[in-house]
C-alpha positions as CSV (number, residue, x, y, z in Angstrom):
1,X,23.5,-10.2,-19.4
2,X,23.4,-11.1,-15.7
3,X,27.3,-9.9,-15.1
4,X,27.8,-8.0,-11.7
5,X,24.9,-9.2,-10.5
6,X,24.9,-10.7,-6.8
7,X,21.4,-11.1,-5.8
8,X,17.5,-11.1,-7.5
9,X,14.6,-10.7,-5.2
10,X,11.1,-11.2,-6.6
11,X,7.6,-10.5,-5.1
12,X,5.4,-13.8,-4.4
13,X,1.7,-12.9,-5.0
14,X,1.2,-11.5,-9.1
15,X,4.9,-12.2,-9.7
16,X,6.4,-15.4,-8.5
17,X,2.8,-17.4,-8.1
18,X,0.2,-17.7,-11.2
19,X,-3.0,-17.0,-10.4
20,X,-3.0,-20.4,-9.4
21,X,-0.8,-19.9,-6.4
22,X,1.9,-22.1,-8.2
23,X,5.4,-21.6,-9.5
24,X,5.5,-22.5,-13.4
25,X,7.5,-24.6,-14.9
26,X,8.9,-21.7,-16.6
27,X,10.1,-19.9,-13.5
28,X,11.5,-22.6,-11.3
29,X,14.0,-23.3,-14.8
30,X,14.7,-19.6,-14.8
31,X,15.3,-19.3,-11.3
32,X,17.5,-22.7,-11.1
33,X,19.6,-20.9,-14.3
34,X,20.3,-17.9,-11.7
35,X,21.0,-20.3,-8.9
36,X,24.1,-21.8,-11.2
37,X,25.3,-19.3,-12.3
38,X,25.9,-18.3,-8.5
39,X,23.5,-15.5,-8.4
40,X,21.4,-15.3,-4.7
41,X,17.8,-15.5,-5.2
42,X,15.8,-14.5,-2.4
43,X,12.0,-13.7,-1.7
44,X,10.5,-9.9,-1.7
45,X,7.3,-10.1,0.1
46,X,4.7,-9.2,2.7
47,X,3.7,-12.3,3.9
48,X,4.8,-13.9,7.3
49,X,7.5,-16.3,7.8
50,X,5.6,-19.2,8.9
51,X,3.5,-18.9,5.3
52,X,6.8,-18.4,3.0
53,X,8.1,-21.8,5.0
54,X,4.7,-23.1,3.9
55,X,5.5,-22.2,0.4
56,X,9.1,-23.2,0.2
57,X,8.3,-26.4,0.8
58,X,5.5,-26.7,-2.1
């Protein structure tokens, strides 16, 4: 399903975060299956850097 595909970008707020401003469980697996298969997985969003670093690191 994910042949040819080089990169996935996701928005943060209402897409990546819960309402809770957290990552599920759920999502960090999915995104860590992407990651091994050798897919790029990058952030989509409107926020500065200093608060995506902030978030990273969570």
């Amino acid at each position: 399903m994910l042949r040819g595909i080089k990169a996935v970008m996701c928005d943060v707020d209402g897409t990546l975060l819960t309402k809770q401003g957290i990552v599920s469980p759920r999502t960090v697996e999915a995104i860590r299956k992407i990651r091994e298969k050798g897919i790029l997985f990058g952030l989509s969003t409107g926020r500065d850097v200093h608060s995506e670093k902030t978030l990273l690191k969570e």
